[in-house]
mmCIF file of the N, C-alpha and C atoms, coordinates in Angstrom:
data_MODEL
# 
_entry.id   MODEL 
# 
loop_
_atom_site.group_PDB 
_atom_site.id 
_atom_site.type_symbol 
_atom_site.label_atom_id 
_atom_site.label_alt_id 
_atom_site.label_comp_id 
_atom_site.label_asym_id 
_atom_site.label_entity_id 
_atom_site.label_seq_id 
_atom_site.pdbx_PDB_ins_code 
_atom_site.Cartn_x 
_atom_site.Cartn_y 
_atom_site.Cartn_z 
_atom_site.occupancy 
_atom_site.B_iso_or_equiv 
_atom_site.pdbx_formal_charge 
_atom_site.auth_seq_id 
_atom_site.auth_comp_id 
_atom_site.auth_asym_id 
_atom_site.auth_atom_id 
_atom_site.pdbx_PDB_model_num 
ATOM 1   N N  . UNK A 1 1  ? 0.854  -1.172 0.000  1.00 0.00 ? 1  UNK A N  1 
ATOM 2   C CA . UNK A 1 1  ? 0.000  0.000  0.000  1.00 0.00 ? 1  UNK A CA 1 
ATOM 3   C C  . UNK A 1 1  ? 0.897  1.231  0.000  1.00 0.00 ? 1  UNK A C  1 
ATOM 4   N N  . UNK A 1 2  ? 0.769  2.217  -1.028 1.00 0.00 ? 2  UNK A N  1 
ATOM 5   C CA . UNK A 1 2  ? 1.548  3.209  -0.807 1.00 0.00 ? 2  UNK A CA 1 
ATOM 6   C C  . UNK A 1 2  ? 0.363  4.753  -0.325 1.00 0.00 ? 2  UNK A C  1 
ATOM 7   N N  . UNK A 1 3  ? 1.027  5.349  0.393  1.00 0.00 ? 3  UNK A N  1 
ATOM 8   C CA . UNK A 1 3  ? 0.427  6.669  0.864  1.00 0.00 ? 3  UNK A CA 1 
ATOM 9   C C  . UNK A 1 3  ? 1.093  8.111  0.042  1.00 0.00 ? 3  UNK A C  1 
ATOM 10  N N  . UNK A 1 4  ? 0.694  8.822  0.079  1.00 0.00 ? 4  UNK A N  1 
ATOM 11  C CA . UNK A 1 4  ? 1.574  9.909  -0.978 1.00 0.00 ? 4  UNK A CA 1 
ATOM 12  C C  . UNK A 1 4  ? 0.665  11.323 0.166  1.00 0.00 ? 4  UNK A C  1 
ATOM 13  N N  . UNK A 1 5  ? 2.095  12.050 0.618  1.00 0.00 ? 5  UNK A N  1 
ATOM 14  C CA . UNK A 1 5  ? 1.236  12.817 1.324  1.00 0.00 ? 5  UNK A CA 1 
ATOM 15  C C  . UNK A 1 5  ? 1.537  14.360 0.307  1.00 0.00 ? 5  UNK A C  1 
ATOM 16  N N  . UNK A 1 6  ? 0.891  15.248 0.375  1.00 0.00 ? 6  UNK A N  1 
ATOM 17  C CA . UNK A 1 6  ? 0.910  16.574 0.127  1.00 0.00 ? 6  UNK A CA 1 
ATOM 18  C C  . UNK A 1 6  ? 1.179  17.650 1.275  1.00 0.00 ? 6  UNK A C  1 
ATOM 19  N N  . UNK A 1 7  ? 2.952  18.022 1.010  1.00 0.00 ? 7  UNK A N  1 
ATOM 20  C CA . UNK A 1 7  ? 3.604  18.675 2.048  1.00 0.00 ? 7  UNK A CA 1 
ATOM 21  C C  . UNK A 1 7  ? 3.398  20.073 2.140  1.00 0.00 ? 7  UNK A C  1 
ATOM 22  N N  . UNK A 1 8  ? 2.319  20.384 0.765  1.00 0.00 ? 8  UNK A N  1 
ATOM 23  C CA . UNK A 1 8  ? 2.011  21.824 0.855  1.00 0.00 ? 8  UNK A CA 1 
ATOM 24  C C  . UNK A 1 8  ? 1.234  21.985 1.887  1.00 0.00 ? 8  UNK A C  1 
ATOM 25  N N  . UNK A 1 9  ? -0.497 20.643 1.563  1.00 0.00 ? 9  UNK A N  1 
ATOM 26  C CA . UNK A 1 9  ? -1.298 21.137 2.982  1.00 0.00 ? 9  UNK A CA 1 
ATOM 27  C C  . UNK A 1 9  ? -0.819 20.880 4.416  1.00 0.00 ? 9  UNK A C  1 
ATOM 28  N N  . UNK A 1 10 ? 0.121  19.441 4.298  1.00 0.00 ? 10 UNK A N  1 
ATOM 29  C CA . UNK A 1 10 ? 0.278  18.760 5.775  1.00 0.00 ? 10 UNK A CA 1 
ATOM 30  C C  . UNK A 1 10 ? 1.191  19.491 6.786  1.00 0.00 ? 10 UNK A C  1 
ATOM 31  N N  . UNK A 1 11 ? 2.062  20.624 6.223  1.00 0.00 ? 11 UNK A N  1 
ATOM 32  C CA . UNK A 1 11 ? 3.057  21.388 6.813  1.00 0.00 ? 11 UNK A CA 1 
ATOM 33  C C  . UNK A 1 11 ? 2.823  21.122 8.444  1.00 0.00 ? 11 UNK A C  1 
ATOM 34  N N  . UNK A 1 12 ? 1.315  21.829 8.795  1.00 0.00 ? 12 UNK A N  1 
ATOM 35  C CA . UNK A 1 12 ? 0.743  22.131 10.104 1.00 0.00 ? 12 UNK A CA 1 
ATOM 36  C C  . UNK A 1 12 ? 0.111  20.655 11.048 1.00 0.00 ? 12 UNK A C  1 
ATOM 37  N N  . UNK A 1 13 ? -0.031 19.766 10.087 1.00 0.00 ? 13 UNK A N  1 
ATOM 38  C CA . UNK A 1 13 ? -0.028 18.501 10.438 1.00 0.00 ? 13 UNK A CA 1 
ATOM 39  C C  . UNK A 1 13 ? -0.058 17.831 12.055 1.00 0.00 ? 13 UNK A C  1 
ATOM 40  N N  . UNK A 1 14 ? -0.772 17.942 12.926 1.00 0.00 ? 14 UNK A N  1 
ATOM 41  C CA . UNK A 1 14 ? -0.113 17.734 14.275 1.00 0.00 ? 14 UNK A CA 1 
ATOM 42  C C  . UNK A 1 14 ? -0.337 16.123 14.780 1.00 0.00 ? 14 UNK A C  1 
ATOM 43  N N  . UNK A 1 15 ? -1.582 15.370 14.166 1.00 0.00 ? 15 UNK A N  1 
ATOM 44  C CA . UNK A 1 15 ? -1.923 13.800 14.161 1.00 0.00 ? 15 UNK A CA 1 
ATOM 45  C C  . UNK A 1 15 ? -1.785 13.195 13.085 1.00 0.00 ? 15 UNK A C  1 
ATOM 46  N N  . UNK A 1 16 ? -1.295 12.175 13.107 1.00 0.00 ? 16 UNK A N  1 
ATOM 47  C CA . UNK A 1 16 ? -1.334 11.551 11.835 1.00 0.00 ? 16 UNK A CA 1 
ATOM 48  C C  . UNK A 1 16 ? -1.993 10.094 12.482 1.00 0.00 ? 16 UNK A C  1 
ATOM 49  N N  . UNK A 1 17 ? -3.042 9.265  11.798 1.00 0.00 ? 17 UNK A N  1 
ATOM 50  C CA . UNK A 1 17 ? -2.986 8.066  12.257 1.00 0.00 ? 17 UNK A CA 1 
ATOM 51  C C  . UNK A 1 17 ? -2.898 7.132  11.205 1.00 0.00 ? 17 UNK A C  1 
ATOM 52  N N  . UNK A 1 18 ? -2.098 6.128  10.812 1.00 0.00 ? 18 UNK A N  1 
ATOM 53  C CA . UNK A 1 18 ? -1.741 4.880  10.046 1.00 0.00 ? 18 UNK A CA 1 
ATOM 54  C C  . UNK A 1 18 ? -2.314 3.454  10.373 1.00 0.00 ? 18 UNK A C  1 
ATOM 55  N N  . UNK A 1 19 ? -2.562 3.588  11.778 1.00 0.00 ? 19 UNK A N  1 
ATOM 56  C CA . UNK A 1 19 ? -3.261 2.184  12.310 1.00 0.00 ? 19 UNK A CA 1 
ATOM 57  C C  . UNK A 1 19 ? -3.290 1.499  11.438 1.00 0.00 ? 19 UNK A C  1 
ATOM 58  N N  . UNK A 1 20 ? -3.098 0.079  11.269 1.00 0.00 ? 20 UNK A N  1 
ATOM 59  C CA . UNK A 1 20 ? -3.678 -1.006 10.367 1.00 0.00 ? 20 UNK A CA 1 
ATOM 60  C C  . UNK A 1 20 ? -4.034 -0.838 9.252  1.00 0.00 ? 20 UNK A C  1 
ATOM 61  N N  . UNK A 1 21 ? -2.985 -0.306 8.469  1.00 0.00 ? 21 UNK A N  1 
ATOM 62  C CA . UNK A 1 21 ? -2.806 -0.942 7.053  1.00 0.00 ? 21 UNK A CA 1 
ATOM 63  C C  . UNK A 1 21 ? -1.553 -1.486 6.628  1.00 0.00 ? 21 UNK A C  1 
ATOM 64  N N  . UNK A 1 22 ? -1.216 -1.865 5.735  1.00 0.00 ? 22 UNK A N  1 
ATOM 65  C CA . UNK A 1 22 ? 0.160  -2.645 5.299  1.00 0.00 ? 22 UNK A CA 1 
ATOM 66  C C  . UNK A 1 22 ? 0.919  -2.458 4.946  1.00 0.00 ? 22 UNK A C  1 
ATOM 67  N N  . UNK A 1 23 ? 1.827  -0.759 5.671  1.00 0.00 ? 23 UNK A N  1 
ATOM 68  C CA . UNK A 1 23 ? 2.836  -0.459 5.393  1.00 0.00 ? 23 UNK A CA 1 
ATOM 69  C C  . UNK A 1 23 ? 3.950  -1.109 5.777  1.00 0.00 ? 23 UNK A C  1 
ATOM 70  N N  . UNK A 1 24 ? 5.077  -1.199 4.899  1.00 0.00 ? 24 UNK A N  1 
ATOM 71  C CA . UNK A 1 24 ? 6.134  -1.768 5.290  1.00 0.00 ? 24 UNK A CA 1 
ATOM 72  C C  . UNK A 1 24 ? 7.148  -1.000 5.333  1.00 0.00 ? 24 UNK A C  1 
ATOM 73  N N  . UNK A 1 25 ? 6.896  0.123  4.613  1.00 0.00 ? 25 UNK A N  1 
ATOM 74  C CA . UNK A 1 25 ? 8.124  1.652  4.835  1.00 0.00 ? 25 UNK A CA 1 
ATOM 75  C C  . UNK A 1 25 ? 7.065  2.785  4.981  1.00 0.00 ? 25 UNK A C  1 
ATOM 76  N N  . UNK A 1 26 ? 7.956  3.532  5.836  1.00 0.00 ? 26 UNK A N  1 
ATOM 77  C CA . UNK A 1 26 ? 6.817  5.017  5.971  1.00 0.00 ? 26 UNK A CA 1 
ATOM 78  C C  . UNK A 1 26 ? 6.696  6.081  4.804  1.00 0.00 ? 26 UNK A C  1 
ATOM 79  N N  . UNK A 1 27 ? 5.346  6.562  4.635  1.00 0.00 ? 27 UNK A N  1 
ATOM 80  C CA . UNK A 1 27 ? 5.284  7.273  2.920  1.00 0.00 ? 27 UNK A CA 1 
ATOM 81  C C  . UNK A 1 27 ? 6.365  8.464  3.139  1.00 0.00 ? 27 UNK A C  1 
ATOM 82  N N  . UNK A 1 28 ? 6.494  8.456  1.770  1.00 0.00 ? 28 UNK A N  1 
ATOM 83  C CA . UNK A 1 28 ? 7.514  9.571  1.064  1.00 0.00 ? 28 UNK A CA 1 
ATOM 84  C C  . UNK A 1 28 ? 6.929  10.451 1.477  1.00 0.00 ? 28 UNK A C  1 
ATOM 85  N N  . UNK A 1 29 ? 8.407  11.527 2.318  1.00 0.00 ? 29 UNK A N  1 
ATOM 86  C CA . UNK A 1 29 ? 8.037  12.510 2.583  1.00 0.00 ? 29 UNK A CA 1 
ATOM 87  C C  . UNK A 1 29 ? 7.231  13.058 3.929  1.00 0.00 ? 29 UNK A C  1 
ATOM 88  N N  . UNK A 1 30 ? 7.328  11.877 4.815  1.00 0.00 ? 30 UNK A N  1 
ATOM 89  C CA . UNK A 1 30 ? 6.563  11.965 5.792  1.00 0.00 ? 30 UNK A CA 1 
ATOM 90  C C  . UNK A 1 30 ? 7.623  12.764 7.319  1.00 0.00 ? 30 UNK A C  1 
ATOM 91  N N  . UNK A 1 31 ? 9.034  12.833 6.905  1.00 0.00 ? 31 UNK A N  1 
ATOM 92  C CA . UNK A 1 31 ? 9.844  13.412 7.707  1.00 0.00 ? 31 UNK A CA 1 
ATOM 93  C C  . UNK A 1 31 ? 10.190 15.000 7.435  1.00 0.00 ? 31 UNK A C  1 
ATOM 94  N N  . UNK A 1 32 ? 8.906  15.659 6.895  1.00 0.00 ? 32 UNK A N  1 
ATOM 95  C CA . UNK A 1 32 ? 8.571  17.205 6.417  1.00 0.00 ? 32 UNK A CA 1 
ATOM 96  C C  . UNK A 1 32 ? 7.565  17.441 7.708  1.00 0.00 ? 32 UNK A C  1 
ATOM 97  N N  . UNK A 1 33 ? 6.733  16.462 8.167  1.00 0.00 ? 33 UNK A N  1 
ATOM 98  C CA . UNK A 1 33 ? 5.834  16.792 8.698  1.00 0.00 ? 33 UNK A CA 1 
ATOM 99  C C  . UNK A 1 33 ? 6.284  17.216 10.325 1.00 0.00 ? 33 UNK A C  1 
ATOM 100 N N  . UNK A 1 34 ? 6.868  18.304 10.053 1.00 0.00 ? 34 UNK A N  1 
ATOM 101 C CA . UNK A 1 34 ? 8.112  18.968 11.711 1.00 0.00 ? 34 UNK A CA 1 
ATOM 102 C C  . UNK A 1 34 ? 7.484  18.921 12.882 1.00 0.00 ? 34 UNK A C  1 
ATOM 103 N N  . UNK A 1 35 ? 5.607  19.180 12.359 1.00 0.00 ? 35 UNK A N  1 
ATOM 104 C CA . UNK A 1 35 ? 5.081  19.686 13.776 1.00 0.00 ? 35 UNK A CA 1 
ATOM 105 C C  . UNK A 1 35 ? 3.898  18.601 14.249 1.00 0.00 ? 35 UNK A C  1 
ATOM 106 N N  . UNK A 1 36 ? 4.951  17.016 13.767 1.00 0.00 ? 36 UNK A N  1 
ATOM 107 C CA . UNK A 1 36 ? 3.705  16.291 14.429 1.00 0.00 ? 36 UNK A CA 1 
ATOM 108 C C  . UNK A 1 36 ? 3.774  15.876 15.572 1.00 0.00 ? 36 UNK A C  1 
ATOM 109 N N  . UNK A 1 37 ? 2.708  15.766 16.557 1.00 0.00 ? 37 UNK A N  1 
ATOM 110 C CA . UNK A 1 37 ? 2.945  15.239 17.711 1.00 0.00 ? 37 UNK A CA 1 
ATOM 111 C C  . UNK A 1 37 ? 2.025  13.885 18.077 1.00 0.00 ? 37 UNK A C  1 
ATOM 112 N N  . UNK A 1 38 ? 1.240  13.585 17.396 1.00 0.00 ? 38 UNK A N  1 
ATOM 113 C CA . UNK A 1 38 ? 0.706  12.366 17.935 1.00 0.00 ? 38 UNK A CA 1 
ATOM 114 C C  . UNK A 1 38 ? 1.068  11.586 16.243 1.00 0.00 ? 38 UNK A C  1 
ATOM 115 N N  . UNK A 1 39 ? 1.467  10.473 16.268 1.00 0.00 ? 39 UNK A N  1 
ATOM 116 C CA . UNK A 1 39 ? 1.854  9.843  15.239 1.00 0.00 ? 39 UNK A CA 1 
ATOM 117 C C  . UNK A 1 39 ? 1.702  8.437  15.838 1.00 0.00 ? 39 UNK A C  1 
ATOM 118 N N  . UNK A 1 40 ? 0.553  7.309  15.209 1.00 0.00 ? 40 UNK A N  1 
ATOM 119 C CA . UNK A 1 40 ? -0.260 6.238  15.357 1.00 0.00 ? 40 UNK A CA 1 
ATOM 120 C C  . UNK A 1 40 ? 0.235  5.164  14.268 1.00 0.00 ? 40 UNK A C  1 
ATOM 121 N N  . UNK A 1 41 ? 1.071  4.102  14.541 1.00 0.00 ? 41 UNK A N  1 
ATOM 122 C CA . UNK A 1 41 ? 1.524  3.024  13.736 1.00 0.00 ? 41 UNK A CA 1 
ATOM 123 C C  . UNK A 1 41 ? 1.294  1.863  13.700 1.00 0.00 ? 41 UNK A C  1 
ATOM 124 N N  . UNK A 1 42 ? -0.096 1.622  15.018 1.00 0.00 ? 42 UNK A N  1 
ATOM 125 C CA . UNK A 1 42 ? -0.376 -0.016 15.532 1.00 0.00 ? 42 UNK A CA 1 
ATOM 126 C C  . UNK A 1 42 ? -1.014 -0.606 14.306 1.00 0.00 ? 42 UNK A C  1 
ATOM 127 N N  . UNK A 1 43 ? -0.302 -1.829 14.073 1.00 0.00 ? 43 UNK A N  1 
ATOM 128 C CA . UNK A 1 43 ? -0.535 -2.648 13.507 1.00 0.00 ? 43 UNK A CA 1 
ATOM 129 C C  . UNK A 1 43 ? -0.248 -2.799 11.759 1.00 0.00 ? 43 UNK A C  1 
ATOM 130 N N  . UNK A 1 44 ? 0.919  -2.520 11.688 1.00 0.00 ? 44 UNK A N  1 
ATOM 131 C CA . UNK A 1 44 ? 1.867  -2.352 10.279 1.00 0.00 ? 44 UNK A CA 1 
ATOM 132 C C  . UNK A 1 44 ? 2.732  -3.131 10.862 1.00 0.00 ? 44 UNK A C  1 
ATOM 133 N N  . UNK A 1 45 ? 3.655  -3.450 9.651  1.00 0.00 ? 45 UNK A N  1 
ATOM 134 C CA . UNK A 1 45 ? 4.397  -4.288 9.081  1.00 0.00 ? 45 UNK A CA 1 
ATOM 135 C C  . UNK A 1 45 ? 5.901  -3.796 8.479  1.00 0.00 ? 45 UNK A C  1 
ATOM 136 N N  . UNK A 1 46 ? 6.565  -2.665 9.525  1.00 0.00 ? 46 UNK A N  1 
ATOM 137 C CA . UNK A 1 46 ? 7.392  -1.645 9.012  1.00 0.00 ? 46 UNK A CA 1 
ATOM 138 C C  . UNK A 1 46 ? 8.854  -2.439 9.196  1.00 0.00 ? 46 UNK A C  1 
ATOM 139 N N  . UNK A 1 47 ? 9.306  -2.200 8.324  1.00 0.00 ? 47 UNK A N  1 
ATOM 140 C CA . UNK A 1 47 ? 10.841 -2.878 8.256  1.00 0.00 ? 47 UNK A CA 1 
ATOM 141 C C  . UNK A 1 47 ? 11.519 -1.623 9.173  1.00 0.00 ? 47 UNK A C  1 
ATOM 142 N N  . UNK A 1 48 ? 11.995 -0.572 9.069  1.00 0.00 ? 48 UNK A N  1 
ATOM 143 C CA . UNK A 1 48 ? 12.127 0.046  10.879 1.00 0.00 ? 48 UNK A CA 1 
ATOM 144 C C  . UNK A 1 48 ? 11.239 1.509  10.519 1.00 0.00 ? 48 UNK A C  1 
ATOM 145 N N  . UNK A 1 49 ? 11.555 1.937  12.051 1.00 0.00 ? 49 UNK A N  1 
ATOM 146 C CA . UNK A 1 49 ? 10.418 3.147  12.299 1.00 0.00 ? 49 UNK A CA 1 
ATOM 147 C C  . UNK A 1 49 ? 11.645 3.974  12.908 1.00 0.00 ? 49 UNK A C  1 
ATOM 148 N N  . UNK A 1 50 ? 12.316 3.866  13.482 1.00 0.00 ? 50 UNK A N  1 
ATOM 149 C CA . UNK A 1 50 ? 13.314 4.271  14.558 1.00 0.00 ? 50 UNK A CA 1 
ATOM 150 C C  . UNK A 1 50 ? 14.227 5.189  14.247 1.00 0.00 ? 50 UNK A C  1 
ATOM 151 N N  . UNK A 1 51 ? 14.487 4.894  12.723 1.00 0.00 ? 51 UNK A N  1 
ATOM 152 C CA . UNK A 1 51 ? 15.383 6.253  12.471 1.00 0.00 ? 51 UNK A CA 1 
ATOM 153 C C  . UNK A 1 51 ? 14.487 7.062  11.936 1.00 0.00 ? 51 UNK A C  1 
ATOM 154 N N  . UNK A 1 52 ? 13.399 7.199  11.261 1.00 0.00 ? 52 UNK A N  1 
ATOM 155 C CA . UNK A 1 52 ? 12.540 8.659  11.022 1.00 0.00 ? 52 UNK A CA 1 
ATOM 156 C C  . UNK A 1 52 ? 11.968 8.844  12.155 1.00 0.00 ? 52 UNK A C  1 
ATOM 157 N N  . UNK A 1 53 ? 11.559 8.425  13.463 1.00 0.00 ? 53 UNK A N  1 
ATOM 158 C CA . UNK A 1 53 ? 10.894 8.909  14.191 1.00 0.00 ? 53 UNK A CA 1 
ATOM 159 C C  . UNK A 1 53 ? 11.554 10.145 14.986 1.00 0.00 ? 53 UNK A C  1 
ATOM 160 N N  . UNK A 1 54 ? 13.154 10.420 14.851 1.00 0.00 ? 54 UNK A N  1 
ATOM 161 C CA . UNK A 1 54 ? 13.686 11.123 15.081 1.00 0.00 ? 54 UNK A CA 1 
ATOM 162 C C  . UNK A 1 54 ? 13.795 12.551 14.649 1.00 0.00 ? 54 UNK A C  1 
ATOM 163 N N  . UNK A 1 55 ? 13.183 12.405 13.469 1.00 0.00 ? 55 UNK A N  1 
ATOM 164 C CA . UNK A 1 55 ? 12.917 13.617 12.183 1.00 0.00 ? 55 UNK A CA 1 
ATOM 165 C C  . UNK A 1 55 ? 11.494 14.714 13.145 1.00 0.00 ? 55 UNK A C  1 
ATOM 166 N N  . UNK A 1 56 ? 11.248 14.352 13.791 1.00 0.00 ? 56 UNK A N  1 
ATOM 167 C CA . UNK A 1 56 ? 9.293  14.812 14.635 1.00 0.00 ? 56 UNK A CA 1 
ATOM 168 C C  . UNK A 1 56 ? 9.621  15.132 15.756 1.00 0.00 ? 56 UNK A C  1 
ATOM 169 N N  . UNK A 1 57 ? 10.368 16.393 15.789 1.00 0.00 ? 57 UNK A N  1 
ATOM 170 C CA . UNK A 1 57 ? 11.197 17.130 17.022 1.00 0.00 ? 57 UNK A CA 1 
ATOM 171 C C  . UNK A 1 57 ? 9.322  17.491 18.000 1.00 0.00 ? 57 UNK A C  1 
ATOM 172 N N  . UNK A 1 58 ? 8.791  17.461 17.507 1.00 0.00 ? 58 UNK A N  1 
ATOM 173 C CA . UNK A 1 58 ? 7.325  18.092 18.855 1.00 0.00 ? 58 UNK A CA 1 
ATOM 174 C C  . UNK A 1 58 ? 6.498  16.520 18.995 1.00 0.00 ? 58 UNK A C  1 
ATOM 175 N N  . UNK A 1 59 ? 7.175  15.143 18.314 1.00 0.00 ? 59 UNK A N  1 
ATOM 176 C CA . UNK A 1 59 ? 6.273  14.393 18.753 1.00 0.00 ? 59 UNK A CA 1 
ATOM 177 C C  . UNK A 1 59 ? 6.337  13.774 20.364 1.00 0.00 ? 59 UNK A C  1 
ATOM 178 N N  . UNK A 1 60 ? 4.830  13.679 20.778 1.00 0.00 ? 60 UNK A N  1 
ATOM 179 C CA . UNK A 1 60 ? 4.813  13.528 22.325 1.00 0.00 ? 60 UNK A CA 1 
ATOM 180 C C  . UNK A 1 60 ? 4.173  11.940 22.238 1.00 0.00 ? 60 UNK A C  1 
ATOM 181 N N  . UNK A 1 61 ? 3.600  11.464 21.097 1.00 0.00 ? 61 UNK A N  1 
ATOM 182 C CA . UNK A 1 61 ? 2.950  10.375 21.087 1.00 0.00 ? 61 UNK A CA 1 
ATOM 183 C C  . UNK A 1 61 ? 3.357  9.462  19.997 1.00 0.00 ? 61 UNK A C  1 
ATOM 184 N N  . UNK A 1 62 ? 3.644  8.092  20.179 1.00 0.00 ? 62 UNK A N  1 
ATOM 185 C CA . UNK A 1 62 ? 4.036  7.315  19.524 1.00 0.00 ? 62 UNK A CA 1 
ATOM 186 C C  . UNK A 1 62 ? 3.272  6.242  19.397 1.00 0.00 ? 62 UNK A C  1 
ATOM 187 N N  . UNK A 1 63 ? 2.375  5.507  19.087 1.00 0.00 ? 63 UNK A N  1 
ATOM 188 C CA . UNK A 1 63 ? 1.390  4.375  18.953 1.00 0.00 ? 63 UNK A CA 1 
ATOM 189 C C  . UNK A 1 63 ? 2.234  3.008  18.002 1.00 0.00 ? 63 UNK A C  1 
ATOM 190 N N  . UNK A 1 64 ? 2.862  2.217  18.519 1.00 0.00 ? 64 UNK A N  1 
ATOM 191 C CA . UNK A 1 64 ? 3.082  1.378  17.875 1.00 0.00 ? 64 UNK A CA 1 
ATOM 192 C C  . UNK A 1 64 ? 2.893  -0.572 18.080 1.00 0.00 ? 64 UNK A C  1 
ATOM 193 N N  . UNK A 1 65 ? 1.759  -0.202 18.826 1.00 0.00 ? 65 UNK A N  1 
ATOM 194 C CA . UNK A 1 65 ? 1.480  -1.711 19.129 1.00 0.00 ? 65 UNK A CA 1 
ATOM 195 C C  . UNK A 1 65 ? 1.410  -2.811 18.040 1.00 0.00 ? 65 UNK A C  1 
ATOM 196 N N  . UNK A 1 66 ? 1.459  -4.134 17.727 1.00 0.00 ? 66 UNK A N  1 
ATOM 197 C CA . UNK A 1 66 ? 1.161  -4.898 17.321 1.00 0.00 ? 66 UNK A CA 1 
ATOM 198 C C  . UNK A 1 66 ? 1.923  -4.392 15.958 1.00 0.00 ? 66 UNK A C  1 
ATOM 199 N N  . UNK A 1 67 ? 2.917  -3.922 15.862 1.00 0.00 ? 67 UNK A N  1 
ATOM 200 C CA . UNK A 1 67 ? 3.740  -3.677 14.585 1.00 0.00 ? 67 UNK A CA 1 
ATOM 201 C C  . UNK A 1 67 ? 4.288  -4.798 14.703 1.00 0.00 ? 67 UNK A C  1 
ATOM 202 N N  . UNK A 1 68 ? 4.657  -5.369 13.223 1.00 0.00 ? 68 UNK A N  1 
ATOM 203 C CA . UNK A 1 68 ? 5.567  -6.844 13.170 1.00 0.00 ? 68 UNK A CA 1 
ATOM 204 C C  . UNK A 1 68 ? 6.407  -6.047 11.902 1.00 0.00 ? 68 UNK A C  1 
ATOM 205 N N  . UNK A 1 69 ? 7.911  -6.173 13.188 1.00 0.00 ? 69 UNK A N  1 
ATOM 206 C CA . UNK A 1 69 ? 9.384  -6.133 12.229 1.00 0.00 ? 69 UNK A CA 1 
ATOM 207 C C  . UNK A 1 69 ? 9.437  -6.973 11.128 1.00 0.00 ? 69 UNK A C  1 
ATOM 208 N N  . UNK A 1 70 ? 10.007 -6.020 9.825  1.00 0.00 ? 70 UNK A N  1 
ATOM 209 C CA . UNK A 1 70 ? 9.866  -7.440 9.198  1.00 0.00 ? 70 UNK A CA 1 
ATOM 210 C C  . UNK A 1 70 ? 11.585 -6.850 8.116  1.00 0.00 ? 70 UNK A C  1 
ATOM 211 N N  . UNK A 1 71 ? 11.917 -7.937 7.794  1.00 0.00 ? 71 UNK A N  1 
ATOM 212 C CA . UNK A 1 71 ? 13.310 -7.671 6.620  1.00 0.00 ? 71 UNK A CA 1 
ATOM 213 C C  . UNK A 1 71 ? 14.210 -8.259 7.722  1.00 0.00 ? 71 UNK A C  1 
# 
């Protein structure tokens, strides 16, 4: 499944939720989004999360239950 975000509107972006679908890399372009703070990943399939989550200097929330590592 690919996601394609638009960094013109999402700039201000502060939730994002992904829950349960079948990502296995995070969409292009998703380390623009500076001012997110709640960011929701339970239940994907992400080969890692760990080095972009570093890119989301105001995030306070991380949701990543039932993610299965995969590669």
């Amino acid at each position: 499944m690919k996601l394609e975000i638009d960094l013109k509107l999402s700039k201000e972006l502060r939730i994002l939720d992904l829950r349960n679908n079948e990502f296995s890399n995070f969409p292009e372009g998703i380390e623009e989004l500076i001012n997110l703070e709640y960011l929701y990943l339970d239940g994907n399939n992400l080969n890692s999360f760990l080095d972009t989550i570093y890119k989301f200097p105001k995030l306070k929330y991380l949701g990543f239950r039932g993610i299965n590592m995969i590669g």
